[in-house]
N, C-alpha and C positions, 0 to 999 in steps of 0.2 A: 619374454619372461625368462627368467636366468634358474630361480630356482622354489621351489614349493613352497604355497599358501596353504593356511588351516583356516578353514572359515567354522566356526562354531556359532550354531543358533539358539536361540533358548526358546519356550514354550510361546511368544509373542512372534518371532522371528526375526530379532534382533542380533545381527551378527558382530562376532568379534573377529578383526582379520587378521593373522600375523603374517608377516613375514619376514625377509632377513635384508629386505629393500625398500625405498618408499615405493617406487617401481614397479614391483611385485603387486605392491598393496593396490596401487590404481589398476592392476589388471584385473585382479578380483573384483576390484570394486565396481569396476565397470562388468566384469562378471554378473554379479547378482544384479547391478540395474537393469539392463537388459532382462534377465530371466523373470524380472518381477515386474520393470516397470517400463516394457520398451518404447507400449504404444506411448506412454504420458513422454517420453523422449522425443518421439518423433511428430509429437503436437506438439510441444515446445517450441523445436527448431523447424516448422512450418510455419508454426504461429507470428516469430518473428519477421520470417526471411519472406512471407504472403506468398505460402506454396500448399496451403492447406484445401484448396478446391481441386488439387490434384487427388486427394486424398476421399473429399467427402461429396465432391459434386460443385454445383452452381450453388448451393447454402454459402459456402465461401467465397464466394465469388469477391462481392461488394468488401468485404476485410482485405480477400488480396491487393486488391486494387490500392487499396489506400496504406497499404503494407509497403506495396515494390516503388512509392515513393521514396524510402528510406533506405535503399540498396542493401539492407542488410547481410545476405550470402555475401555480396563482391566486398562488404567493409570487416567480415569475420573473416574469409580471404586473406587479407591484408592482415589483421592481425597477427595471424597464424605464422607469414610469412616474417615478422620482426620476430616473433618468440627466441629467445636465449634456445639455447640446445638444450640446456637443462633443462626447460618447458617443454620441448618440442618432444624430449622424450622421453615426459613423464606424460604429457596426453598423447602418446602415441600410444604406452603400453596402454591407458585406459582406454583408447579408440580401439586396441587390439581385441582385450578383454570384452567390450561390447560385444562384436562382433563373434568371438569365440561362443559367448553366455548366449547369442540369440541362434548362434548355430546351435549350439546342443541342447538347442527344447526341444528339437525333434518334431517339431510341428510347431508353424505360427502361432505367435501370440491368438484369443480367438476376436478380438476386433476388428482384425485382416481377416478372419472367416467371414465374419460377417460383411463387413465393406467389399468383400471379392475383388483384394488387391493386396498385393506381396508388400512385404515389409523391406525396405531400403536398405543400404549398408551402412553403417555410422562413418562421419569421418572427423577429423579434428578442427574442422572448423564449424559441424554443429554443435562443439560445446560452447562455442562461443556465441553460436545461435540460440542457446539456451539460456543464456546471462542477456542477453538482448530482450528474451520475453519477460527476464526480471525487469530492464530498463522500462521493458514496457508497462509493466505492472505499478512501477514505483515513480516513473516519470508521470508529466502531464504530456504525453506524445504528442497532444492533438492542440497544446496553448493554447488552453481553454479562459483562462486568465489576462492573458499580456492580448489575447484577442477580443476580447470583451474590450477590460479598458482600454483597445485601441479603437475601437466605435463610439466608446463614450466619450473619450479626448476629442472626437470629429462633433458633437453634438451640445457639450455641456463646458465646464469648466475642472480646473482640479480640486478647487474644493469641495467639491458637491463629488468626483467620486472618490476622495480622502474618507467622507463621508460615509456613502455605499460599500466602499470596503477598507473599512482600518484598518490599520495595525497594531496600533493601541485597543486592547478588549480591558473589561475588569478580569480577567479569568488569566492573566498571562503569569508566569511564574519562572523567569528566564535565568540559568544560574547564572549568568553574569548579567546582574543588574543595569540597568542602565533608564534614562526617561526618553517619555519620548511623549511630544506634545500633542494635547486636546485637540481634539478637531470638533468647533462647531456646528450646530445642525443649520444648515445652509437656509436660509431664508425665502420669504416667498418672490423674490427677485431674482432666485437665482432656480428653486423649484417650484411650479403651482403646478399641479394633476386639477385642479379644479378649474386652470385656467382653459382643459379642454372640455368639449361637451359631452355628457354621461354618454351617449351613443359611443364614441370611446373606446368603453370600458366595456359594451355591451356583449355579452356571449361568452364571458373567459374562461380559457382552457390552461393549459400546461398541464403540466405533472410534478410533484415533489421530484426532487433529481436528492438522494440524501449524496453522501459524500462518498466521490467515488470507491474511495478505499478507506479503513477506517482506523488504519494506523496503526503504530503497534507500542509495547511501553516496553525500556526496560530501567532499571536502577541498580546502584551497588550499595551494598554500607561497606565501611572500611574495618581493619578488624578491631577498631578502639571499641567499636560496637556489638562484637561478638567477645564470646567466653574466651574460643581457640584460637584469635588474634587473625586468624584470615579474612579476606574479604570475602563475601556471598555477594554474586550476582544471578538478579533476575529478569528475563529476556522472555516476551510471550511477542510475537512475529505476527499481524492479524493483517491478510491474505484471503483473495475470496476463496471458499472451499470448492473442494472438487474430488470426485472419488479416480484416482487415487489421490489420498493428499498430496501435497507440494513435495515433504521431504521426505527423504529416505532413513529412517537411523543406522548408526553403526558406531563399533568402535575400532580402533585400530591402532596396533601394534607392530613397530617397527625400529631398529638400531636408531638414534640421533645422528642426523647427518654430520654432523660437527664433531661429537662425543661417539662414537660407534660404540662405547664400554655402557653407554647409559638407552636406555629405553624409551621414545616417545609413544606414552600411552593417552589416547585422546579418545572421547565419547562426546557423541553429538548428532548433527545430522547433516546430510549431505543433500545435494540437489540433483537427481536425477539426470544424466546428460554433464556432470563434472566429476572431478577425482578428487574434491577435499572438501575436509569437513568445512561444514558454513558458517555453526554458532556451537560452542561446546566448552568442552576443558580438556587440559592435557597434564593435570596431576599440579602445574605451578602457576597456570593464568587459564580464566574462565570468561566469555565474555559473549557479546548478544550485538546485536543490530535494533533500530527502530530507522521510519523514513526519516530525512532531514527535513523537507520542504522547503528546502533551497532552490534556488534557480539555476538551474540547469539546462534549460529549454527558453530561445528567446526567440522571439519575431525581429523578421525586416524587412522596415516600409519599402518596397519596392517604384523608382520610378522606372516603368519598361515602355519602350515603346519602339518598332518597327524589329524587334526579334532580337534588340538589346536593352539592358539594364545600364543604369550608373551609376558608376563607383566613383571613389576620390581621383581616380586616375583616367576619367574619360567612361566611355560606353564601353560595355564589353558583352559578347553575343553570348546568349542565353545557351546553353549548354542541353540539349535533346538527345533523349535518350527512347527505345522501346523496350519494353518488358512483355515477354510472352509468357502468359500464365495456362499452364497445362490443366484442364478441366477433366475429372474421370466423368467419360462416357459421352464426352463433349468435343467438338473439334479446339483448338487451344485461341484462346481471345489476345488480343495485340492491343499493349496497351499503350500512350503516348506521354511524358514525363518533359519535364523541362528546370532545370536547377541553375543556380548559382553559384560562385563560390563562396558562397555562406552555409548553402544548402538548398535543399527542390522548392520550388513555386510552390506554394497553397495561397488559399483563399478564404478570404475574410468570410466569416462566417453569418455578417449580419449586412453588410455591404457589396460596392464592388473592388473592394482597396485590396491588391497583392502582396503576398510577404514571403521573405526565404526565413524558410526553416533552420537554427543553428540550434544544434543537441550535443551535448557531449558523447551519446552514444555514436555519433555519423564518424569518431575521430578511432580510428585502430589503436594509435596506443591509447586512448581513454580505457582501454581494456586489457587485464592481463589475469592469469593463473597467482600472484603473486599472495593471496590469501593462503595460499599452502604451508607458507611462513609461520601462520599464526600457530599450525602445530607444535613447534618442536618452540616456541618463546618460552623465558625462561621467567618475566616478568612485566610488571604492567607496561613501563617505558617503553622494552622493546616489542612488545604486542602494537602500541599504541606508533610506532614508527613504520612498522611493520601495515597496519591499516591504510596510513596516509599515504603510501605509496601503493598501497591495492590498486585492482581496476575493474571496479563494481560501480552498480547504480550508487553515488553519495549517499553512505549511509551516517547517523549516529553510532557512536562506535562507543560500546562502555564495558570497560572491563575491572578487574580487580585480580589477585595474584594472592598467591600463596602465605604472604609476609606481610598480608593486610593493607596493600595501597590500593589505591583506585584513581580510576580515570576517565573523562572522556575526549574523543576529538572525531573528524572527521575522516571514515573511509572511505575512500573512493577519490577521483580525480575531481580539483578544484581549476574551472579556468581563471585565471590571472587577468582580473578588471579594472576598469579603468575609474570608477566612479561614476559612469555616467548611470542613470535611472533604469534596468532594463528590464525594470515590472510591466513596463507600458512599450510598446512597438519599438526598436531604434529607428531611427530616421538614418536610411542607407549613407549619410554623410558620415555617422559619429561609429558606425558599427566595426569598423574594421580596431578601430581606435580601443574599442568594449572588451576585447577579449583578445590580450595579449599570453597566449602560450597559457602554461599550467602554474600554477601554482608550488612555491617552494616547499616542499617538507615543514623546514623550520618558522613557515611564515603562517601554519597550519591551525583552525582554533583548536585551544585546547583547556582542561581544567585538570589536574591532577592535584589530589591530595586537599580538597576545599576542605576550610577550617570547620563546616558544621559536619566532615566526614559522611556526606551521603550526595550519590549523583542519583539526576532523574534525566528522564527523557519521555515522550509521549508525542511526536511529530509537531508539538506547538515551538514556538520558537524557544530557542537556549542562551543565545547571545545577546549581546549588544554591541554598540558602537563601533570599533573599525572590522571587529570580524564580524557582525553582522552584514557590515557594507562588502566583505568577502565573499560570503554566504547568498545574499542578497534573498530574496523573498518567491518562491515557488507556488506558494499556495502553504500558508501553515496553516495545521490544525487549529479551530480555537479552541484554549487551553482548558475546560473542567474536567477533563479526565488528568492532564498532568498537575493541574494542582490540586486535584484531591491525592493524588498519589504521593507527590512533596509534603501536602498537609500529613497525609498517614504515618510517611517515613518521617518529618519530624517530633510526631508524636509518641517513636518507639523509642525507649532509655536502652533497651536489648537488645539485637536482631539474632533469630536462627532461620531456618528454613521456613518452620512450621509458620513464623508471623509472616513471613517474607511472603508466603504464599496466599495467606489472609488478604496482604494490602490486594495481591493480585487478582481474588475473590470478590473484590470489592462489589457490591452493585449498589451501594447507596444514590437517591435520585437527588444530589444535592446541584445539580446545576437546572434537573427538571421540577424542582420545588419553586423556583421563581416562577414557572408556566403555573402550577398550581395556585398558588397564590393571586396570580391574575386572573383566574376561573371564581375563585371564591368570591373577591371583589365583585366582578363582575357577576354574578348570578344572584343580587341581594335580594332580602325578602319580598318586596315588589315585582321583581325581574319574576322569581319562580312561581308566586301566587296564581293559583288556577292551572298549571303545565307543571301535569303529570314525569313527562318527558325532562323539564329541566330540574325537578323538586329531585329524580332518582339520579344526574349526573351529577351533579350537586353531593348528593349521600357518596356514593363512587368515590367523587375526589377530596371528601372531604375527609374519609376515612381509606384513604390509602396506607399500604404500608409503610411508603418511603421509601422502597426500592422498587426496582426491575426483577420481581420477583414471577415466576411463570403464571403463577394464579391471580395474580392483580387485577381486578379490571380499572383500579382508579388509576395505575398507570399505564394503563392500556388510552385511557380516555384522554388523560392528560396527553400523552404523546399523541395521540392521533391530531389532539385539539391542534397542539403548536405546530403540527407540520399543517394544516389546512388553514390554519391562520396565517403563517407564514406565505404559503404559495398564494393566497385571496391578494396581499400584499404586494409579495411581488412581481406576481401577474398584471396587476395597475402599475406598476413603476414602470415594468417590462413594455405596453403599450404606449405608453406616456411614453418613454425617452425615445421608443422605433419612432414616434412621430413627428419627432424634432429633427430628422435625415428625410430628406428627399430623395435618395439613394436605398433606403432600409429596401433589404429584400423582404419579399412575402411570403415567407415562408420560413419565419423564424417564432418559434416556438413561444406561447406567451408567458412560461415561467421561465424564460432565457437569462435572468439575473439573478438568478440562484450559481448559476457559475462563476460568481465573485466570490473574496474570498472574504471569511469572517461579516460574510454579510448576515446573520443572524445577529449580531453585537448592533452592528445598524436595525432592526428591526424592534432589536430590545428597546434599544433610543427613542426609536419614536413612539412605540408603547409605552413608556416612561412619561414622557415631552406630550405627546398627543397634537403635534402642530397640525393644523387645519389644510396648510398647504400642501401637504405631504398625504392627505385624505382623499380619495377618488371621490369623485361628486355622487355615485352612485349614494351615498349615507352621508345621512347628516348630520353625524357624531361617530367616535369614535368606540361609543357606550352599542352603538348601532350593529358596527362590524362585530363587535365583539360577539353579542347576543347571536346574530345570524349564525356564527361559526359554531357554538354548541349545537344550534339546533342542525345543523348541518350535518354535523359531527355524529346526532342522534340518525339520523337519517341515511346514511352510508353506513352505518351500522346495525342498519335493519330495522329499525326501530328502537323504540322503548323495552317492549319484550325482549330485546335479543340483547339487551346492555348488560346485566346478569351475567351473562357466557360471555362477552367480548374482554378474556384474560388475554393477558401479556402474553403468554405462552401461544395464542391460538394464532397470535399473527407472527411471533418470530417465534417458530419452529424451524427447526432445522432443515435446510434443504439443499441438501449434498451429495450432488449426481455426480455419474458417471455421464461424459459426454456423449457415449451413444444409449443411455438406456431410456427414454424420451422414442426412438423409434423403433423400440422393440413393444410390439403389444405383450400386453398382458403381464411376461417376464420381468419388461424392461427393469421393473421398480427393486429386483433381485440383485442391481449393479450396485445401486446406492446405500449411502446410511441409513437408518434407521432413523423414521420422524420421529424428533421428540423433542417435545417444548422445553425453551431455552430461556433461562434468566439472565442478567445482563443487556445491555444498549453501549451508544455510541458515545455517550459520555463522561461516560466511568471506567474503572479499573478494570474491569468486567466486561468487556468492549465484544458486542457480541450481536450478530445478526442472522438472519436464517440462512443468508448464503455467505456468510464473510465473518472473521472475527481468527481468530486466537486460532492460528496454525498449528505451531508447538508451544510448550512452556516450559522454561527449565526454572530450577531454581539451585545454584551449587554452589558449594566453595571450594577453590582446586586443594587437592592435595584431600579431599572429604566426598568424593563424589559417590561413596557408600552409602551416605545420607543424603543426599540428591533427590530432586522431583523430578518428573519429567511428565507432560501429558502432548498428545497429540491426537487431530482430529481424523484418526484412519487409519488403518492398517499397514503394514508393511506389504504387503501384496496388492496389484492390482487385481486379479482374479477371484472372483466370487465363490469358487469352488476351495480355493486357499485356505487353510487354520488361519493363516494369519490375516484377513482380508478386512475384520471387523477386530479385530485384537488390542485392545486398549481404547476403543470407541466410549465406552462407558465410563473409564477411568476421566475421560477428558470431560465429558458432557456433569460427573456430579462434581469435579473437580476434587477428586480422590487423591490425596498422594502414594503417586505409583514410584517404582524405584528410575532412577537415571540412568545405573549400567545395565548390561546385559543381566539375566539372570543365569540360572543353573543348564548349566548346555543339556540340550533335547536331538541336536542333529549335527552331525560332524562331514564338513566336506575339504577332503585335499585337494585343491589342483595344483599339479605338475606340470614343470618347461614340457 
């Protein structure tokens, strides 16, 4: 540190840092993470590197394990070591700052009291450990997708799983247009479920598995759509919750690196564990992240045999490695790994067929500091160049600028493919072939300045045609939260904050209206006659609000219905197809084909269609399934009596722990949010779950961030006993518009070289 920081907080504890360096800034900055959020640091970069049973005992154990396949510490390592100097020592000062900020608490954090174990020193290659547990978050780590369809390829045909999971939905809304063909409902020659016998089907279990993450939205309008001629973008990041939340806010103030006469001022939020801001504005470009659901993560078919694999070039010996994982209070466990030059061994999930792992996270330079850039942009282009050479999990990248353009493209690292299909397993012959190097800059999708003046995003897909074939297929959202979001933004003639925030308000059930609508059919006057129990679900859904509103109970009903109907569904497929492998292990879960993707589009189909071949023998109609599933519906919800009280609100409530307050009696409940029933779901604007949903939200236009929204699900402090611990909690939960900058300084701290 060369020379002194002002750190000013306002009544939330929202700091503003200046200094007369970038340098400066990340020491501070790492300053206050540390002081506020060290432990959620040092769970981070456990979480990735699978060093967290050092931390918490044998509970970790089984994640470690499946964690030190990925080598993450040795490939953050490596990173570290390529860094420019001008990276190296701008996270040096923030690795200093850490370390400075957790020396002068003067006593540990207190979840090292509790645990009865010291807190570690930070070093600069756990912030790279810390963007890895993003990877983790935002990747499919576990290809959960390309592993499926690579059991169903050994079992069925393509068109039959074209079928089980399209690509094509009604719900798609991609800003570059493009077609893409029908796929027919596969016939009974290619599926009959009746061709086995009801024994079968008998006893079925699984569990609804909803979608691991729930994605996040953002958009821009351009300024031909505001008064002031600037673009507004809106960014809400939806992240499972956790006390402390994900992000840090702040602002920060410092000389332009380039301009040292001009001032880069930027507000937004940072990530605990790095030195720049993540998603914010800096007075001339304001801009946001959503997932991509691009492919990132591929499988390879492995042939191995006597302790080597085969490549195009002959056999080549399998590469073994050991991991000893340090257990607190445990002697430390030896674990044995075996990889490729693709990536480590794993194992088919439903068979006995091996695969190497290839992720863009396992590659060093897939990763870099190079986000820091987006500070000091002067505009959308160079924001938007500036991204494409970041080195983040692939995000969505949408911004807009001062002067009213807007844009999206691709941040993060793109590998350089070949065309070959690698939604399904590669065949170790073609793989090498799949992924040539990175991707150019200028070869990068992108959209700037579209003629209706408004971008969207919502993790469902955005492209078509060759950059689609770039992008390739991850697992996307299916789209009715992003096209009601398209549908809203083209429905606005004005945009300011205030509507901007509306769309993102949204909780209209317009994709859960089609589920309704199949209830009502279904439950006709004959069906309810004499059943007390179906005559009052029936009232329920017939007199819903229409949204995801917390006191509903008709969409409490309707949602519970679709998800039990759904899993009844594909818990029969699930048996049905393990049947068809002679290899099927036993011990795979019977709602295991809910981990395809857009396989709800598929289930609408056949609800639609009602083909017989597609029907478990167990019923002898499909009028059949339907009817058991309300009554079911009634019956896991206590009864008749208890339908009444089963609101929206009673099952997605908020539930937002601190990861250790669970083994605190009594207290422990003192670490977390405040339960309180939550409106919104998964397919709307409004995207919103008891553990997951809507991290932060901004809503700004650069150079206006005076009139700015900002909400976040949690305090700025980890600590319970903190002013700021629950500070803005309630702002976020009635979706109040709160201010974006800092407010009126409350607390002033210098630190000096």
């Amino acid at each position: 540190m060369n020379n002194s920081v002002t750190i000013e907080r306002d009544v939330l504890g929202v700091p503003l840092i200046s200094g007369s360096d970038r340098k400066d800034v990340a020491f501070a900055t790492g300053y206050l993470h540390a002081q506020e959020r060290f432990f959620q640091m040092d769970l981070n970069r456990r979480n990735s590197a699978g060093e967290l049973s050092e931390l918490v005992g044998e509970l970790a154990l089984d994640h470690d394990k499946r964690q030190r396949k990925h080598r993450f510490r040795k490939v953050a390592q490596q990173a570290v070591e390529i860094m420019t100097s001008e990276h190296q020592a701008l996270l040096n000062a923030y690795t200093n700052g850490v370390n400075q900020g957790l020396e002068d608490l003067g006593r540990k954090p207190f979840e090292y009291l509790l645990l009865g174990v010291e807190p570690q020193p930070w070093k600069n290659e756990d912030s790279y450990l810390s963007i890895f547990s993003m990877y983790m978050d935002l990747n499919d780590d576990e290809v959960k997708l390309d592993n499926l369809k690579g059991f169903l390829r050994r079992v069925t045909v393509p068109a039959v799983i074209d079928f089980l999971s399209p690509l094509k939905t009604r719900w798609d809304s991609p800003m570059q247009p493009g077609e893409l063909p029908d796929v027919p409902t596969p016939g009974v020659e290619l599926v009959d479920l009746r061709s086995k016998g009801v024994e079968l089907y008998a006893n079925l279990g699984g569990t609804t598995l909803e979608d691991s993450l729930i994605g996040s939205n953002n958009w821009a309008v351009s300024g031909e759509l505001t008064d002031h001629g600037g673009a507004i973008i809106q960014d809400d990041m939806h992240l499972s919750h956790r006390v402390p939340t994900i992000w840090y806010r702040a602002s920060l103030s410092y000389p332009h690196p380039d301009q040292p006469k001009d001032m880069v001022s930027i507000t937004g939020v940072t990530l605990p564990g790095t030195p720049f801001i993540v998603v914010g504005s800096n007075t001339h470009i304001a801009w946001g992240f959503t997932n991509t659901g691009g492919d990132w993560v591929d499988l390879v078919e492995l042939d191995i045999s006597d302790g080597q694999y085969m490549t195009t070039d002959g056999p080549r010996p399998l590469e073994r490695w050991t991991e000893i994982i340090n257990i607190k209070g445990q002697e430390p466990v030896s674990v044995e790994y075996s990889g490729t030059h693709w990536g480590p061994v794993v194992d088919s999930a439903y068979d006995n067929t091996q695969y190497a792992l290839r992720w863009t996270a396992h590659r060093p330079e897939a990763t870099n500091v190079n986000l820091v850039y987006l500070e000091a942009a002067r505009n959308a282009e160079q924001g938007m160049a500036i991204a494409n050479r970041s080195g983040i999990p692939p995000q969505n990248f949408t911004v807009g600028d001062q002067e009213g353009n807007i844009g999206w493209t691709v941040a993060g690292q793109i590998p350089n493919r070949s065309g070959i299909d690698s939604t399904y397993p590669l065949p170790w012959q073609q793989a090498d072939k799949n992924w040539d190097g990175w991707l150019s800059g200028v070869d990068y999708p992108r959209v700037y300045n579209p003629v209706n003046q408004r971008v969207w995003t919502a993790n469902a897909r955005i492209v078509s045609g060759d950059d689609y074939d770039k992008m390739g297929n991850g697992g996307y959202a299916l789209g009715p939260r992003q096209i009601q979001i398209r549908d809203a933004l083209m429905a606005l003639e004005r945009a300011d904050e205030l509507a901007l925030l509306d769309v993102a308000l949204d909780h209209r059930a317009i994709y859960m209206d089609n589920w309704r609508r199949l209830i009502l059919n279904t439950l006709t006057e004959e069906v309810i006659d004499g059943s007390p129990s179906r005559q009052q679900f029936h009232h329920f859904v017939k007199n819903w609000s229409g949204k995801a509103t917390a006191d509903d109970v008709g969409y409490r009903l309707v949602r519970e219905y679709k998800d039990a109907l759904k899993l009844k569904m594909m818990s029969s497929l699930g048996r049905y197809f393990l049947s068809l492998s002679p290899e099927a292990r036993d011990d795979v879960e019977d709602g295991f084909m809910q981990k395809l993707n857009h396989e709800s589009e598929m289930v609408w189909r056949l609800l639609e269609e009602r083909p017989m071949n597609w029907l478990s023998p167990q019923y002898e109609s499909w009028d059949e399934l339907l009817v058991e599933t309300v009554d079911q519906v009634v019956n896991d919800l206590g009864g008749v009596d208890q339908l009444s009280s089963a609101t929206w609100g009673q099952r997605n409530m908020a539930d937002i722990r601190h990861p250790l307050s669970g083994a605190i009696p009594v207290f422990g409940k003192l670490l977390d949010m405040p339960a309180v029933p939550l409106s919104g779901d998964i397919w709307m604007p409004k995207a919103q779950r008891s553990d997951q949903g809507v991290s932060e939200r901004m809503v700004v236009s650069p150079g206006r961030e005076d009139e700015a929204i900002f909400h976040m699900s949690g305090g700025q402090s980890g600590h319970p006993l903190s002013p700021f611990f629950t500070a803005g909690y309630m702002d976020w939960v009635e979706g109040k518009a709160s201010p974006f900058l800092p407010g009126e300084t409350k607390y002033t701290l210098t630190i000096n070289p």
